[in-house]
N, C-alpha and C positions, 0 to 999 in steps of 0.2 A: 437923896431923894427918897422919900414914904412910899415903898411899893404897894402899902394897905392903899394909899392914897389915889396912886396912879392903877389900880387895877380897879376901883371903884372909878375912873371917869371913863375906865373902857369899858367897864360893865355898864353905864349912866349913857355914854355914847352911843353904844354899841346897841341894836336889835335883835342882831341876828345869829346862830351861832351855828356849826357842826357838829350833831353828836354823831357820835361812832361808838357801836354796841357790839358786840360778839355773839355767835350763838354756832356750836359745835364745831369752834375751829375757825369759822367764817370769818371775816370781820363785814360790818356794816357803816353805811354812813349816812344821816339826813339832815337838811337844815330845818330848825325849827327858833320862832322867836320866845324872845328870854326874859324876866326880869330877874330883879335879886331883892333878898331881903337885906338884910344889916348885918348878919352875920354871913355876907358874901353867900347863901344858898341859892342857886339860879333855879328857876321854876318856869316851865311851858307847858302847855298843856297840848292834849293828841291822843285820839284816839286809841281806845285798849286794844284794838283789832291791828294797828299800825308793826309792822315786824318789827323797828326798834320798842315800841311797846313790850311785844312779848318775848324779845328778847331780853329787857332788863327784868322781866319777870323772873327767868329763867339764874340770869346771872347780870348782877347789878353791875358788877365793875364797866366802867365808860371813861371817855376821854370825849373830849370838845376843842375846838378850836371858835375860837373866837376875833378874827381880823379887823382892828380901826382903820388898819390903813397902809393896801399892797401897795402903792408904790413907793410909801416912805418903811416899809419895811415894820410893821407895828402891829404885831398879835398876840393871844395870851393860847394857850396847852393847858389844860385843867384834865387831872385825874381825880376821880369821886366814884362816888357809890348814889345809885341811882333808886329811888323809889316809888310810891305812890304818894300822893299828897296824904295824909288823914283823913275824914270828913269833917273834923273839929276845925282843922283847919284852913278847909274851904273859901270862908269867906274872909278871911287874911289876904290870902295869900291869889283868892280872885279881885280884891280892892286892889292889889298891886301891879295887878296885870291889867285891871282895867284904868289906873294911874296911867301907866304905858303909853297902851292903844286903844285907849277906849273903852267906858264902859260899854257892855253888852248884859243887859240880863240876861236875856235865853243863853249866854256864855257859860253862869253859874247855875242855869236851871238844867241842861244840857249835863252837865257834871254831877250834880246833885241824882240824878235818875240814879247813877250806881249801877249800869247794869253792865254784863260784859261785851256789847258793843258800843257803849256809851262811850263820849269824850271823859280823861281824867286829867286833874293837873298833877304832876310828876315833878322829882325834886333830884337834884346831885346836890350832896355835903361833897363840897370839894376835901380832896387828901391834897391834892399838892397844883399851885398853879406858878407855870413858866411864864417868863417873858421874852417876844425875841422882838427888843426895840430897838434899831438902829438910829432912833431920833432920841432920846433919852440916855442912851446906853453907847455911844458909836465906837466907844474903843472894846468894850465887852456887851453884844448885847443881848448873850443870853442873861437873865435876874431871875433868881429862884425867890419867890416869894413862901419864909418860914411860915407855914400854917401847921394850926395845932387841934 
């Protein structure tokens, strides 16, 4: 089985995710909805005033948890490095979110303000994503998917 393959129809399925951010020790957690681009980047967007906001300010490193499906056992573990979107790349990466769920203009005019309590859209380059699929995998179901 293509685990690029199978982690793009959970990323394609999937809305919704967990991030968990750190800040002096703490850990944090929130859910926020997701897209991805092509080279597997997950992007939501959330306020800069938001504590996971000014948490990956601080310190990028995050983890996510991503579930298609508690009762059959089926979710992905991504470690990345979190950032702020560009403004170059704005309107990218707002066309893919409004793909998703809708366009909203005031969504990219909201963004576009810049200011620091403004909404931003934020990014993880994934380092490394797990799998733990007891429907695809049942004799072994943790799959580490090689990303480079």
């Amino acid at each position: 089985m293509d685990l690029r393959e199978l982690a793009l129809d959970y990323f394609n399925t999937c809305k919704l995710m967990q991030l968990a951010t750190i800040s002096d020790g703490s850990p944090w957690i929130c859910n926020v909805y997701f897209v991805i681009d092509d080279d597997m980047n997950i992007y939501w967007t959330s306020a800069k005033n938001r504590q996971h906001s000014k948490e990956i300010m601080s310190n990028p490193k995050v983890a996510v948890s991503i579930v298609k499906d508690a009762e059959r056992k089926q979710a992905l573990q991504i470690i990345g490095l979190a950032s702020i979107v560009s403004l170059q790349d704005l309107p990218r990466v707002n066309e893919l979110y409004g793909n998703k769920f809708g366009d909203k203009s005031e969504r990219l005019e909201e963004v576009m303000e810049n200011t620091p309590d403004s909404r931003a859209y934020w990014m993880i380059k994934p380092m490394s994503i797990s799998f733990w699929d007891e429907v695809n995998f049942p004799k072994e179901p943790k799959q580490q998917l090689a990303f480079t």
